[in-house]
C-alpha positions in Angstrom: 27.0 59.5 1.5 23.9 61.9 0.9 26.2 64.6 -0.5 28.7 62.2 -2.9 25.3 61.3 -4.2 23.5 64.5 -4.3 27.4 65.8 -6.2 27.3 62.7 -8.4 23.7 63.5 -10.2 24.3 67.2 -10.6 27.4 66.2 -12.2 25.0 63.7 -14.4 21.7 66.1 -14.5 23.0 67.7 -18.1 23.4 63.5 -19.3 20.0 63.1 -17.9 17.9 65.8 -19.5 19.3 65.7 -23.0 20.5 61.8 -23.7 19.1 59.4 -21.5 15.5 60.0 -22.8 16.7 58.7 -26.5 19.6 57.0 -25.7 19.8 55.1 -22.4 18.4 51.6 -23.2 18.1 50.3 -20.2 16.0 53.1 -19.3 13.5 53.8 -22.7 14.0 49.8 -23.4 13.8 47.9 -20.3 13.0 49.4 -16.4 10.2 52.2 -18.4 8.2 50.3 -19.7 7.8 47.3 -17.4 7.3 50.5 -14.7 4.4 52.6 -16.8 3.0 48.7 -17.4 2.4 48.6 -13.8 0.6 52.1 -13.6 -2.8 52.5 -12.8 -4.8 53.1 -15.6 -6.9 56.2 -14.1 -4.6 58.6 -12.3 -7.0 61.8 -12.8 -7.1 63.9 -9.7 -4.7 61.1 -8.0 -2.2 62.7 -5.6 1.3 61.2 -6.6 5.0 61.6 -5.5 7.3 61.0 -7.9 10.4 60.1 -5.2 13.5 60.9 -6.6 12.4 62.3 -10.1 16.1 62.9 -12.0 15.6 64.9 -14.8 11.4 64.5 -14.9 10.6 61.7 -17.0 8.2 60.0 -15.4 7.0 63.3 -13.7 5.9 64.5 -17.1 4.8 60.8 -17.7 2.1 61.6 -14.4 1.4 64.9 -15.5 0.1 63.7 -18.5 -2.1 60.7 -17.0 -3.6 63.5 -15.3 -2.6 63.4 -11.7 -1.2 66.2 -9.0 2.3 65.4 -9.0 4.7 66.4 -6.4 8.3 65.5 -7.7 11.4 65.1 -5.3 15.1 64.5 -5.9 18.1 65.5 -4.0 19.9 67.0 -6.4 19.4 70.7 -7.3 20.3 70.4 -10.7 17.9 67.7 -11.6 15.1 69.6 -9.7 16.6 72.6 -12.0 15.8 70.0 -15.1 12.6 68.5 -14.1 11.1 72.3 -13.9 12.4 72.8 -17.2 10.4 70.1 -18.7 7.3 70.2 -16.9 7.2 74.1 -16.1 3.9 75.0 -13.4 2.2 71.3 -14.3 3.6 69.9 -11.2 5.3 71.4 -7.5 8.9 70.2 -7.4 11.1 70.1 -4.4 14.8 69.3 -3.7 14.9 67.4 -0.7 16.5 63.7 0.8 14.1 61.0 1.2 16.2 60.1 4.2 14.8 63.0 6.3 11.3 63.6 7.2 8.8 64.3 4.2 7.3 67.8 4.5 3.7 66.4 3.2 1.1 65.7 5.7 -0.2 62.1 6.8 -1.9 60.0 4.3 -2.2 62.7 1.2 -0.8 60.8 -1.4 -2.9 58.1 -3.5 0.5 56.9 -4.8 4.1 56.6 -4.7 6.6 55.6 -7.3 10.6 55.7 -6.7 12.5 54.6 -9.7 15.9 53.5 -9.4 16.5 55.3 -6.3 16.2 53.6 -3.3 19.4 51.4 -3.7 21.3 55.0 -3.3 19.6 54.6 0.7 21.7 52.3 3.2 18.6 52.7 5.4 15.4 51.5 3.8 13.6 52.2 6.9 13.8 56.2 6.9 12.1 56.6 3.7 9.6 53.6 4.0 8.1 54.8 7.4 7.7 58.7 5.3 6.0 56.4 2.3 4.1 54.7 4.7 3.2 57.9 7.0 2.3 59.8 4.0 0.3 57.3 1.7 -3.7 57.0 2.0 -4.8 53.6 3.2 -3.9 51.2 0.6 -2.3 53.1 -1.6 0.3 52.1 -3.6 4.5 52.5 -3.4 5.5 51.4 -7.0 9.4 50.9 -7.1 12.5 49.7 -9.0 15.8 49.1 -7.8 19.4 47.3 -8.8 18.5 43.3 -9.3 21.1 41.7 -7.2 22.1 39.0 -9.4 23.5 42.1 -11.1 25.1 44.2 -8.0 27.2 41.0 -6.6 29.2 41.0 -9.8 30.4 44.8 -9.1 31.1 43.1 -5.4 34.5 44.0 -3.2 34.0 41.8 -0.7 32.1 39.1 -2.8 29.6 38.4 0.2 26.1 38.1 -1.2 24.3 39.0 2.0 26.2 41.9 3.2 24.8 45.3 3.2 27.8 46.6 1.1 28.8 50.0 -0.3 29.4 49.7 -4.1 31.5 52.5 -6.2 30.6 51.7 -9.6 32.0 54.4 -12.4 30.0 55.8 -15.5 31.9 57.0 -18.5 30.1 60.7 -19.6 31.5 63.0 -22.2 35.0 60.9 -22.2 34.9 61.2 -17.8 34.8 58.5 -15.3 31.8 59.7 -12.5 32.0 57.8 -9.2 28.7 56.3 -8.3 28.3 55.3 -5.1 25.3 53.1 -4.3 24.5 50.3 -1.7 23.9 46.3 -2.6 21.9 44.3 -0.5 20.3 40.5 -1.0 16.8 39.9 -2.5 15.8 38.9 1.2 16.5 42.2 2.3 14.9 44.3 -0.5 12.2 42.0 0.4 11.4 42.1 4.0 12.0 45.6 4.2 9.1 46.4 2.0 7.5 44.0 4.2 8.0 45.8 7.1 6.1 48.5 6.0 3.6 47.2 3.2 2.2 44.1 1.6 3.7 43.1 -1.2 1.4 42.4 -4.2 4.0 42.1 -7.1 7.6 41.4 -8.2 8.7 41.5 -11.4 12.4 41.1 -12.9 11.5 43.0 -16.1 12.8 42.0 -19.5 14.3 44.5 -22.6 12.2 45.1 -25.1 12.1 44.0 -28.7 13.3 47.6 -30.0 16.5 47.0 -27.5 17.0 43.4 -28.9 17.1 45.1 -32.2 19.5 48.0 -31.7 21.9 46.0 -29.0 21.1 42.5 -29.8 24.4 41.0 -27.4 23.2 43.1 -24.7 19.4 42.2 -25.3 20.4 38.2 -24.5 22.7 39.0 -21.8 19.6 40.7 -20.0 17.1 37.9 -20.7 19.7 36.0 -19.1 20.8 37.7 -15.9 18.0 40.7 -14.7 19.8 44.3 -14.1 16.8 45.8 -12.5 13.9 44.9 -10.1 10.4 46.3 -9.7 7.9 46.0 -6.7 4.6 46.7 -6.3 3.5 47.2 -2.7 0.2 48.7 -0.5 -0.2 50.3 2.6 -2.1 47.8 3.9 -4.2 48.2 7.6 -2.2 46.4 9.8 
């Protein structure tokens, strides 16, 4: 699974640098700004890892609040892209969040993982890293797939099963596999639970700047939630 996924996003890395920035609604209209809502307002000298950074977005988005970004992903080609756009400003590795974090205990202030974790069969690999790595209550910050939107790309149509989705994104006139995993709002929940307390959830909603370019899609989403966000600290248990 690590390598279809790590294949599928350098396939999507050249997508990700020069369109979804500027085109991608439901990234510029909907899961970024409910995300940088949820940011601390003083980041200076903060230690932050930005898990699973595509093409730098929100890496640059850090960099320019003023914190020590480390960025990760697993795919080479958007580590190849997130150096391009932040240059020296912040370290950048290519590595899996399903193996163990190269960073030492408790040296980051704050996590945030954006639409990555639902990639991860295993929530329990990367959460005991996040939790190994983080300062005492510091903050995970995270979004994933809502599942009232995953059950409807369901095989089996069993709404608490752990289940491998293939969804397919159309790019430059191509169909690009996607494999990813769905799971039920119970379990998104009490795995973060099992590592953190959990002091927000939000089901975002589109902006007005989405309503007015893609109005049907706009009411659709303040409807039926794609995304997720949770806001969780290492707390001293």
């Amino acid at each position: 699974m690590n390598n279809k996924v790590r294949e599928t996003y350098d396939q999507l890395a050249n997508d990700y640098e020069h369109n979804v920035d500027t085109k991608s609604l439901f990234n510029t209209e909907y899961e970024r700004p409910a995300m940088m809502h949820l940011l601390p307002s003083d980041l200076e000298n903060k230690k932050v890892l930005d898990a699973g950074c595509a093409a730098g977005w929100y890496t640059k988005q850090l960099v320019n609040l003023d914190a020590r970004v480390t960025a990760t992903d697993i795919s080479p080609k958007m580590v190849e892209a997130t150096k391009r756009r932040i240059g020296e400003n912040a370290e950048v590795l290519c590595l899996d969040l399903e193996d163990e974090l190269p960073f030492e205990d408790e040296s980051f202030d704050f996590i945030m993982s954006s639409l990555v974790l639902h990639y991860i069969q295993d929530w329990s690999k990367p959460f005991n890293e996040f939790r190994r790595i983080l300062k005492p209550n510091g903050t995970l910050l995270f979004s994933v797939h809502h599942p009232f939107m995953d059950i409807k790309l369901s095989v089996n149509g069993d709404y608490f099963f752990n289940e491998l989705i293939i969804d397919q994104w159309e790019r430059d006139g191509k169909l690009i596999d996607v494999p990813f995993y769905r799971r039920p709002l119970h379990m998104i929940l009490n795995e973060t639970l099992d590592y953190f307390s959990i002091e927000r959830l939000i089901e975002p909603l589109p902006t007005i700047e989405f309503k007015m370019q893609v109005p049907e899609k706009y009411e659709k989403l303040m409807k039926n939630p794609h995304f997720m966000i949770v806001q969780a600290v290492k707390d001293n248990r």
